[in-house]
C-alpha positions as CSV (number, residue, x, y, z in Angstrom):
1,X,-11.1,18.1,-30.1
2,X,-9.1,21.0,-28.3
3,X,-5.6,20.3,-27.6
4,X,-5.0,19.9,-24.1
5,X,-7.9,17.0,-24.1
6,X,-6.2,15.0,-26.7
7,X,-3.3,15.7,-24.8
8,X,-4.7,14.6,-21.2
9,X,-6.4,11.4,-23.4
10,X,-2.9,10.6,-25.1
11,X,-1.3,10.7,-21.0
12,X,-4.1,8.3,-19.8
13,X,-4.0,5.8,-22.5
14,X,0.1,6.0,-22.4
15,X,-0.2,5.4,-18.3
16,X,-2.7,2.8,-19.0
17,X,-0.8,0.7,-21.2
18,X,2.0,0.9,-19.1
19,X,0.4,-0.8,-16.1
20,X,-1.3,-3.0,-18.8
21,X,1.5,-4.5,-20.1
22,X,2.9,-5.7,-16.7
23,X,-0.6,-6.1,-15.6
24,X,-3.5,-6.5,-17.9
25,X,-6.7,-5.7,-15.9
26,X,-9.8,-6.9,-15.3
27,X,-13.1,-5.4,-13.6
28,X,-14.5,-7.6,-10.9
29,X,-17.5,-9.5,-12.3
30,X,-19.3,-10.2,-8.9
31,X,-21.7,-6.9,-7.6
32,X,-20.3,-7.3,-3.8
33,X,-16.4,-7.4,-4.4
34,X,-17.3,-4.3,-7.2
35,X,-19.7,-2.5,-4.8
36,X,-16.8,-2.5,-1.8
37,X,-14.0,-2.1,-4.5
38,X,-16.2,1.5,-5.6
39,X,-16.3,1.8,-1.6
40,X,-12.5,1.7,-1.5
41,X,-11.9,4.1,-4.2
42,X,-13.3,6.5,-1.5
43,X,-10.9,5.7,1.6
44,X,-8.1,7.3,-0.1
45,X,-5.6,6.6,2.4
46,X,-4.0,3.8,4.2
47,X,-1.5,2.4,6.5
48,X,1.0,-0.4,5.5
49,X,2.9,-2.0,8.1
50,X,5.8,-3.8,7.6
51,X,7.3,-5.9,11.2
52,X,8.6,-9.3,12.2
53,X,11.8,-10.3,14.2
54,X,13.7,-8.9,11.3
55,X,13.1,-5.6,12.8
56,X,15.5,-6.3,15.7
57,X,19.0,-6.2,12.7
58,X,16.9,-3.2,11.3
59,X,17.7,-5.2,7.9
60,X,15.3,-5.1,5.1
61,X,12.2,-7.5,5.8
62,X,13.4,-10.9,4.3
63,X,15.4,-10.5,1.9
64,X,18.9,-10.6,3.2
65,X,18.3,-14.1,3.3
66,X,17.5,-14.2,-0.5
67,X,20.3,-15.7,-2.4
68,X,20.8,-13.0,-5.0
69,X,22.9,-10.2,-5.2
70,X,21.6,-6.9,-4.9
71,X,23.3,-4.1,-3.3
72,X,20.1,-2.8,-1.6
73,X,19.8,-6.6,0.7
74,X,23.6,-7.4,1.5
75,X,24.1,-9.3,4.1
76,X,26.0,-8.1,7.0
77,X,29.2,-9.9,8.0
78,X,28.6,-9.8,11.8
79,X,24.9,-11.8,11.4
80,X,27.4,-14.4,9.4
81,X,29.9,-15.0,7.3
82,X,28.8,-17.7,5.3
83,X,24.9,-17.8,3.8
84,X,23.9,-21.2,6.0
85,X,25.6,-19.1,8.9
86,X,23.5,-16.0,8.2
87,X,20.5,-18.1,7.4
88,X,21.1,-19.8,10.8
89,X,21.3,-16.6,12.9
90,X,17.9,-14.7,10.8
91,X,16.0,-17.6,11.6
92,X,17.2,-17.7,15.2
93,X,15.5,-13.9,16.1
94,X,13.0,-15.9,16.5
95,X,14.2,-16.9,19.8
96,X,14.6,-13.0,21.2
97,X,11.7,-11.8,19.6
98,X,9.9,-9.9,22.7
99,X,8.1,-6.9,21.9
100,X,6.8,-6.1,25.1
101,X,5.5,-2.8,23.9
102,X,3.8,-3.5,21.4
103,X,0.2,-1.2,21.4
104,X,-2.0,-1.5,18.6
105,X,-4.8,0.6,20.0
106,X,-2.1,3.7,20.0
107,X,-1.0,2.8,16.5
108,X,-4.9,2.3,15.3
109,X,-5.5,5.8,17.1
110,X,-2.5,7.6,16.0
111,X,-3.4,6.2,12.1
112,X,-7.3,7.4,13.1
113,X,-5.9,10.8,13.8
114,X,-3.8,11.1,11.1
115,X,-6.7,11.0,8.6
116,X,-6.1,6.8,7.5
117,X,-8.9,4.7,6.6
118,X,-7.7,1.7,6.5
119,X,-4.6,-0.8,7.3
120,X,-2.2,-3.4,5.2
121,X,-0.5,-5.6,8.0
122,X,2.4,-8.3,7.4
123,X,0.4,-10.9,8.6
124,X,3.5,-13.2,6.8
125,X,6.6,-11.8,4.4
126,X,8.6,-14.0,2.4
127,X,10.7,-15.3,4.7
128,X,7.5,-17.3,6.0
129,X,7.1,-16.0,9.8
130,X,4.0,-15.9,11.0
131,X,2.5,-12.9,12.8
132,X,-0.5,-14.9,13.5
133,X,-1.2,-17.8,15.3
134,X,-1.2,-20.2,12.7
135,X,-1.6,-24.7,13.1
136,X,1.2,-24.8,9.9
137,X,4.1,-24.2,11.5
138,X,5.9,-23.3,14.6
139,X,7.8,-20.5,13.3
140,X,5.4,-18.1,14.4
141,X,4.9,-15.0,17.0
142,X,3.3,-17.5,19.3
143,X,5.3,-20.8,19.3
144,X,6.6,-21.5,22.5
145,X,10.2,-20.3,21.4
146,X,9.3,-17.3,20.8
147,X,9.4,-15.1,24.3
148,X,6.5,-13.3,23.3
149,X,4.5,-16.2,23.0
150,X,3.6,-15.4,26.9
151,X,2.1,-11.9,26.4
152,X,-1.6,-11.6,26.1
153,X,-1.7,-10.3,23.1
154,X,0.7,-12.7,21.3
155,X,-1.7,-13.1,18.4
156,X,-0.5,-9.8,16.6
157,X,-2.5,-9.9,13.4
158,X,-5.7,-10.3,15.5
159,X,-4.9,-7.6,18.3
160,X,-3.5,-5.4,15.2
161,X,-6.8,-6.1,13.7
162,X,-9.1,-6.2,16.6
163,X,-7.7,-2.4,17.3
164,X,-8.0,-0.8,14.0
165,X,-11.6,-2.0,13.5
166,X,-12.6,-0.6,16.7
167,X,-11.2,3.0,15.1
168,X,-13.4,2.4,12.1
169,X,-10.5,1.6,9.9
170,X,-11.1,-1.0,7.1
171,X,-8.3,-3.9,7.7
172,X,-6.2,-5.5,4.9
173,X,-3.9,-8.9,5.3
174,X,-0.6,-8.9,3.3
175,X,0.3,-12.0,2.7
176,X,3.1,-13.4,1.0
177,X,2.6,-16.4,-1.6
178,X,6.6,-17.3,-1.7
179,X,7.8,-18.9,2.0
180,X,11.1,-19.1,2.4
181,X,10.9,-21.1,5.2
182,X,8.7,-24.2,4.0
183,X,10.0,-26.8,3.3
184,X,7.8,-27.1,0.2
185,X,9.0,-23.8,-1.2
186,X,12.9,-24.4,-0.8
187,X,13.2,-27.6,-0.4
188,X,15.6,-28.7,1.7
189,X,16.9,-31.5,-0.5
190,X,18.8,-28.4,-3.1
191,X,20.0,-25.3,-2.0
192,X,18.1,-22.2,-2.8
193,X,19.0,-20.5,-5.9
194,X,17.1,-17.4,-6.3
195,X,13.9,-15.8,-4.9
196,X,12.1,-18.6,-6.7
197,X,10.9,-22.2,-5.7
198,X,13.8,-24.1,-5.5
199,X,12.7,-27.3,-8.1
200,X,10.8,-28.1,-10.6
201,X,6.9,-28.0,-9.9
202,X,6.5,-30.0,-12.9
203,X,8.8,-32.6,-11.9
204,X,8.1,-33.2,-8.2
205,X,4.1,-32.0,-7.9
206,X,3.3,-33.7,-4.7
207,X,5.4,-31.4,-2.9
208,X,4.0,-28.4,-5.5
209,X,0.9,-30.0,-3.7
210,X,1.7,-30.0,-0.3
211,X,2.8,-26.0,-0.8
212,X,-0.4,-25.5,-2.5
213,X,-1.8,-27.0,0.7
214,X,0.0,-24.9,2.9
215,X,-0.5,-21.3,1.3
216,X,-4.5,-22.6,1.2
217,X,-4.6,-23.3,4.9
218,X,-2.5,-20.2,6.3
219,X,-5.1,-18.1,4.2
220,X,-7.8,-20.0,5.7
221,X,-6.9,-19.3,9.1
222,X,-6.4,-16.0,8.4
223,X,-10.1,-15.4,6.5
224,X,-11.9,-17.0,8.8
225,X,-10.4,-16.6,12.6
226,X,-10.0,-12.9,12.3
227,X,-13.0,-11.0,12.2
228,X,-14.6,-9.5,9.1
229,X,-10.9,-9.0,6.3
230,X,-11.5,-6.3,3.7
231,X,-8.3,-6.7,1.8
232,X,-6.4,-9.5,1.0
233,X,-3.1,-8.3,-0.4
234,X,-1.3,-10.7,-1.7
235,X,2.9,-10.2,-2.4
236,X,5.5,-12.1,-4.1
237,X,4.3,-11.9,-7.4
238,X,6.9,-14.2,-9.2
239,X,4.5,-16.8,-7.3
240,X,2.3,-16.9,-10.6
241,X,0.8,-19.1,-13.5
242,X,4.0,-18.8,-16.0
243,X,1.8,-17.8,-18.6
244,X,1.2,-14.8,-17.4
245,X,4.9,-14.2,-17.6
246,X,5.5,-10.3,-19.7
247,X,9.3,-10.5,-20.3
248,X,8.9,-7.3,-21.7
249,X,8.9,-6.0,-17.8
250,X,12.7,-6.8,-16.4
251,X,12.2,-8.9,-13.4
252,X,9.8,-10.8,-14.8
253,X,12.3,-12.4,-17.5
254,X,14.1,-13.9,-14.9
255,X,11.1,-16.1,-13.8
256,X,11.3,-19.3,-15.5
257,X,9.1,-21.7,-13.4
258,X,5.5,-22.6,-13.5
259,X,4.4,-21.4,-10.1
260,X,0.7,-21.6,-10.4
261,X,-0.9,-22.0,-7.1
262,X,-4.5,-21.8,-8.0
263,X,-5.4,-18.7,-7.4
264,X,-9.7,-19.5,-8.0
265,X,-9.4,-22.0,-5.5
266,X,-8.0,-19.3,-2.7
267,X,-9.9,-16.8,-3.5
268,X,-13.1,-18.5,-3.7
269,X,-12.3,-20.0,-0.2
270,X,-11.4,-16.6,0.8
271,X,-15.1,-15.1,-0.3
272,X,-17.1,-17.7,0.8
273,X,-15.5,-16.5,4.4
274,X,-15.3,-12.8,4.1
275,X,-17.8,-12.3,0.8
276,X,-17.3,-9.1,-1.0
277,X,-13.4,-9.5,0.0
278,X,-10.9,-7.0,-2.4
279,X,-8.2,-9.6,-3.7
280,X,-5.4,-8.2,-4.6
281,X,-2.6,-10.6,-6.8
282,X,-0.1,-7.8,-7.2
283,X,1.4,-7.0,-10.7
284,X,-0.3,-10.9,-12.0
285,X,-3.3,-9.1,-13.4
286,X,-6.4,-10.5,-13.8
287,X,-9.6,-11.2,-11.8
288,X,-7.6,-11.6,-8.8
289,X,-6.4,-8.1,-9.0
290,X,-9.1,-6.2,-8.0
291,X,-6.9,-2.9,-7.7
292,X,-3.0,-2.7,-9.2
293,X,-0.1,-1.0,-6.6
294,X,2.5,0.6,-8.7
295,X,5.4,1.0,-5.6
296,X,7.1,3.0,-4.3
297,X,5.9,5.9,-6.8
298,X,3.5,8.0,-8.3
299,X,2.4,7.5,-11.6
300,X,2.1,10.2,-14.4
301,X,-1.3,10.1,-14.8
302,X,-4.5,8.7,-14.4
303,X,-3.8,4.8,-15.1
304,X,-7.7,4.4,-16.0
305,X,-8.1,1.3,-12.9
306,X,-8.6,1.9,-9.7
307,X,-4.8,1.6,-8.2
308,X,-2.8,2.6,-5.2
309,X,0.8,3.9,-4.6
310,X,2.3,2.0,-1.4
311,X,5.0,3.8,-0.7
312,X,7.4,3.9,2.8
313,X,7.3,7.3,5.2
314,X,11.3,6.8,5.3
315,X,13.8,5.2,3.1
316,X,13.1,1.1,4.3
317,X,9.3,-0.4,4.2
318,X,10.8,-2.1,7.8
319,X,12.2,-0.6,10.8
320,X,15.9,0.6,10.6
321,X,18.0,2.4,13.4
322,X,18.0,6.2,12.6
323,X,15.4,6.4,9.9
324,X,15.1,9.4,7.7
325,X,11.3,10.2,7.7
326,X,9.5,12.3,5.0
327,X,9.0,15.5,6.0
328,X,4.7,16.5,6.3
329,X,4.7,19.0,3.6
330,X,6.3,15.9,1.1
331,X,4.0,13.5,2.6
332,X,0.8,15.6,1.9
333,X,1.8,16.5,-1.4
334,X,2.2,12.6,-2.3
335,X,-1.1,11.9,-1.2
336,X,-2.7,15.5,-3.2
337,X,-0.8,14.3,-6.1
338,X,-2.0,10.9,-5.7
339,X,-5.5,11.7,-5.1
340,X,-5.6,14.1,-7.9
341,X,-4.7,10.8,-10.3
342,X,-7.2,8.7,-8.8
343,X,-5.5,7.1,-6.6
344,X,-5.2,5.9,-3.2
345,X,-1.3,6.2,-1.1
346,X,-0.9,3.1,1.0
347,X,2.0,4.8,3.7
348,X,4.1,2.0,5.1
349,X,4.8,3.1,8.7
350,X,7.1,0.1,10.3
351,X,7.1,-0.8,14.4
352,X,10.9,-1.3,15.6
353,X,11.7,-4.7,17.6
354,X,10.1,-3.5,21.0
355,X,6.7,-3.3,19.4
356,X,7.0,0.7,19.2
357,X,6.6,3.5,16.5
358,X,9.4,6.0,16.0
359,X,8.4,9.1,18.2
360,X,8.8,11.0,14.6
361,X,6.5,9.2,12.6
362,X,3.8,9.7,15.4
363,X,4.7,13.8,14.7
364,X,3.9,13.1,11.0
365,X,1.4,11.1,11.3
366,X,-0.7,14.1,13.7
367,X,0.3,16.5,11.3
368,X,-1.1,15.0,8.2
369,X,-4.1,14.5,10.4
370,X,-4.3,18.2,11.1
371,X,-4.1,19.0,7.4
372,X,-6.6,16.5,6.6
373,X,-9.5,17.9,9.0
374,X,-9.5,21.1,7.2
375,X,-8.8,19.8,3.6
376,X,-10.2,16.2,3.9
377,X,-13.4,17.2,2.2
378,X,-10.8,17.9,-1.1
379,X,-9.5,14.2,-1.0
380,X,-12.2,11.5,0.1
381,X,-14.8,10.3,-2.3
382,X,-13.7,12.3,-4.8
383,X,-12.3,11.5,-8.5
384,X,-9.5,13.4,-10.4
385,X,-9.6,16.2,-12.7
386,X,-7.0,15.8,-15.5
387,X,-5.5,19.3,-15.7
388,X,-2.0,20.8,-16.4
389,X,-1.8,24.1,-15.5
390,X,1.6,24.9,-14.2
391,X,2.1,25.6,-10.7
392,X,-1.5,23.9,-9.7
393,X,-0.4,20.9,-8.0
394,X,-4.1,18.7,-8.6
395,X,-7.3,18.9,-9.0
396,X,-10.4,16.9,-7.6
397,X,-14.0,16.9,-8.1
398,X,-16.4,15.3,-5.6
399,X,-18.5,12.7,-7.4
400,X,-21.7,14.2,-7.1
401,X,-20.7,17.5,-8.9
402,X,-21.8,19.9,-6.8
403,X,-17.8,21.1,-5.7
404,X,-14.3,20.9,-7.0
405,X,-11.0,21.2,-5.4
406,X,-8.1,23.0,-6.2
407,X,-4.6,22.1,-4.7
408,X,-2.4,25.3,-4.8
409,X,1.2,26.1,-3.7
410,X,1.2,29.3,-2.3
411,X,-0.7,32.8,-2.7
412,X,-0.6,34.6,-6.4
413,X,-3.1,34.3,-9.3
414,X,-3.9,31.4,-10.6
415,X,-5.9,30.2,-13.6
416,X,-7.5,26.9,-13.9
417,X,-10.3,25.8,-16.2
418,X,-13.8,26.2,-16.4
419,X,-16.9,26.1,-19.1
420,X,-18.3,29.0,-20.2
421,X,-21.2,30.6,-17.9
422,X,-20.8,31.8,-14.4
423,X,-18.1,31.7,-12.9
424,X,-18.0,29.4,-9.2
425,X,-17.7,30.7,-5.8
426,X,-14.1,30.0,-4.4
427,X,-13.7,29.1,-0.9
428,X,-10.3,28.4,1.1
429,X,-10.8,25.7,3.4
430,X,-8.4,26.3,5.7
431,X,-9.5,29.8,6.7
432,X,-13.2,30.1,5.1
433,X,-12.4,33.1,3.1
434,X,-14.2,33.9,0.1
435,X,-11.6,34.3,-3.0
436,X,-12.4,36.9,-5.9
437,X,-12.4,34.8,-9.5
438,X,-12.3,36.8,-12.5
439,X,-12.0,35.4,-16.3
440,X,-8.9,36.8,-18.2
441,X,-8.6,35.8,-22.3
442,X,-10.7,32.8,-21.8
443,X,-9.1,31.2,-18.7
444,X,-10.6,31.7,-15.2
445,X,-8.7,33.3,-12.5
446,X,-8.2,33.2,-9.1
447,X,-6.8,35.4,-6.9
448,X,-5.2,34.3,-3.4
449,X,-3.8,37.0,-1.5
450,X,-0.5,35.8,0.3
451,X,-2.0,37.1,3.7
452,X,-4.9,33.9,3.0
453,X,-1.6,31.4,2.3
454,X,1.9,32.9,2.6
455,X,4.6,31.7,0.2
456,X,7.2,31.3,3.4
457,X,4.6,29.4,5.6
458,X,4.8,26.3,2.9
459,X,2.2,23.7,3.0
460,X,-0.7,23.1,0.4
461,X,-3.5,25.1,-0.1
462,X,-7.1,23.9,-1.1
463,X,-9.7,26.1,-2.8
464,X,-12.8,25.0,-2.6
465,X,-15.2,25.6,-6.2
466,X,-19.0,25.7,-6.1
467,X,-20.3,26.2,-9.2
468,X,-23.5,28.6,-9.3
């Protein structure tokens, strides 16, 4: 076996086990969900969208109100300066929560534009408000303290995913299985102490129960009141059968509590409303983890499942004051060297408290879309092509054969691989020019002159390979 495939088989299996041993996987058993997961390994890319009346602090979703100490979620003194103070005054945005501009059918057009094919919204983060209208509780975007609760178009998650669908975009639920605000979850009887449920399930299981209950219901509502759901994607993964537990990954040690909330119950529920529906229990493995999300990165390789990097367009996955947005050129590379590992990128793009996108991330957004509609034909429904030739920044092939896809940097000669016979037709997408390929001591050869894709203009180039 040559070299370099041992090499590219030794990477896989390496990546693999990584994701396996915080995740061990396991290929959906019923045709539908399998047929639409193989559907979703074509989409490619996605919009994640993280927003509730957190935005209006511009603090970091929930989890300033998490009693832990972490440097990245400090509490800021002028919110409180005691934690029932703070707790007091986060819970209170719910009463100037008032995005009167919010416009989903811009965001669902601007994420068309930009090349997206589908959408992860926050119908509920961990600190257990409700973007939907939801009979559970009254801390929610329509409860008559809340000021928005007046608008037409109260009921965000629907509007949100009303919109999207009308642009042909697939629509995902996030969901978080912790709620920081039931009464279930931290009980109000002990203080909370971490992120976790705040007593024993094992000792008080009626109110494990009643939480049970609760996450059931709020998932109902959400499968079957909102049109067709493709994705349910499911956060908080310390929520979780404590046998499932790998205290070889670091956070996980720290969970100690049997948090089982019967995850074949939900999900069966879940299908029998929206049949064929992608679950996905992040980082608990599984059959409830249809696809695995490593965060906030890109993986080495090939992990060898399908998978997806969610990953935020500026430095928070909710909206801060001042953001400092990815440039284009970073942002398509991501998704070429995601793509070109078999993966899809999930960018989170977050609305600030008026209901509005940053006028920046709409600019990023068009010009990824630009880029897309010339090279687009390199990225969906295709599959990777393991390859580590320096300077070529992926490779993808589309699945019937008949074309594969080189990413490039800039103009110069390049050699990539290729069996032994004729050599392909190369193509450059962007400006339809045809690209002499030579073979040189065994390795194929392209030549780009820098007048097709100059060095100083930046950007990525795709070469397009037919083989004769």
């Amino acid at each position: 076996m040559p070299v370099r495939t041992l090499l590219a088989g030794l990477l896989v299996s390496l990546a693999t086990a990584s994701i396996e041993a915080q995740a061990p996987y396991v290929p959906p058993t019923d045709t539908v969900v399998a047929a639409k997961l193989e559907r979703w390994k074509d989409l490619k890319f996605g919009l994640l969208m993280h927003w509730g009346p957190y935005s209006q602090w511009g603090v970091v979703e929930s989890w300033s109100i998490c009693p832990e100490d972490e440097d990245w979620c400090k509490r800021k003194p002028q919110h409180g300066t005691t934690y029932s103070e703070y707790v007091r005054n986060y819970e209170a945005l719910q009463t100037t929560f008032n995005p009167v501009k919010f416009d989903p059918d811009k965001w669902a057009r601007a994420a068309k534009d930009a090349g997206m094919k589908y959408v992860v919204f926050t119908t509920k983060h961990h600190d257990g408000f409700c973007m939907f209208d939801t009979k559970t509780t009254d801390y929610r975007i329509t409860a008559p303290n809340t000021p928005f609760h007046t608008q037409p178009r109260a009921n965000a998650t629907k509007e949100i995913f009303t919109a999207f669908r009308t642009q042909g975009l697939w629509t995902g639920a996030y969901f978080s299985k912790p709620d920081w605000h039931s009464p279930d979850y931290w009980w109000p009887y002990f203080p909370p102490k971490d992120r976790s449920v705040n007593y024993l399930p094992t000792k008080h299981p009626e109110r494990w129960q009643a939480f049970k209950d609760h996450t059931y219901t709020q998932i109902e509502e959400l499968m079957s009141g909102y049109g067709p759901v493709d994705i349910l994607w499911l956060d908080g993964g310390w929520v979780r059968p404590l046998n499932t537990i790998d205290t070889s990954v670091s956070w996980q040690k720290a969970i100690t509590i049997e948090q089982d909330i019967d995850m074949p119950r939900i999900a069966a529920m879940a299908r029998k409303h929206q049949p064929g529906l992608l679950v996905v229990d992040r980082t608990v493995g599984g059959e409830y983890e249809n696809y695995v999300t490593p965060e906030g990165h890109v993986p080495d390789a090939d992990l060898g499942v399908p998978w997806e990097t969610c990953m935020p367009m500026g430095t928070s996955w909710s909206w801060v004051p001042n953001e400092q947005y990815k440039s284009t050129d970073e942002i398509i590379r991501t998704l070429v060297s995601v793509v070109s590992r078999g993966g899809s990128l999930l960018l989170n793009v977050a609305p600030g408290p008026d209901g509005q996108l940053d006028s920046t991330a709409y600019v990023r957004l068009k010009e990824v879309g630009e880029w897309l509609k010339v090279n687009g034909e390199a990225v969906y429904g295709t599959r990777p092509i393991e390859q580590y030739r320096e300077g070529i920044l992926g490779q993808t092939s589309a699945k019937a054969g008949v074309a594969q896809y080189l990413f490039l940097d800039y103009g110069g000669k390049w050699g990539f691989d290729w069996p032994e016979g004729p050599l392909p037709k190369a193509i450059a997408l962007k400006t339809g020019e045809r690209l002499r390929v030579t073979r040189e001591r065994g390795s194929a050869r392209i030549n780009i002159p820098r007048g097709v894709h100059p060095h100083e203009g930046g950007g990525v180039m795709v070469v397009k390979l037919i083989p004769r």
